[in-house]
Phi, psi and omega in degrees: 000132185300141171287160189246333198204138161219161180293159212291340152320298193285344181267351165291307172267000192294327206247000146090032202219114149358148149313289169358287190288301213280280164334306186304319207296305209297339198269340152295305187124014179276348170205082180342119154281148145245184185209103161278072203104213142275021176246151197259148152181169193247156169295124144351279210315334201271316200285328215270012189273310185268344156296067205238117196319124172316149185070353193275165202238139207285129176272019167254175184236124198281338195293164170056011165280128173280158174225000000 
């Protein structure tokens, strides 16, 4: 059976994104969670969101976020 989901370790080297950064996303909402237990992990589907071809054009939308 295929993982559905992995923890934020394992979403840290697949996609090459900081913990940091990989907390702030979740905590903004840009990157849907589950919670398995007392464990945090992401959906595949949500990291293969943010991997994407150049140019193809990105499906959040950035207005009125302060950084």
């Amino acid at each position: 059976m295929e993982k559905l989901a992995v923890s934020l370790d394992e979403a840290e080297k697949l996609v090459s994104i900081s913990r940091f950064t990989l907390r702030r996303m979740i905590k903004r909402g840009t990157l849907k969670v589950a919670r398995v237990g007392r464990r945090l992990v992401i959906p595949l589907s949500e990291l293969q969101k943010l991997v994407r071809p150049a140019g193809e054009p990105s499906t959040e939308s950035h207005a009125g976020e302060s950084r």
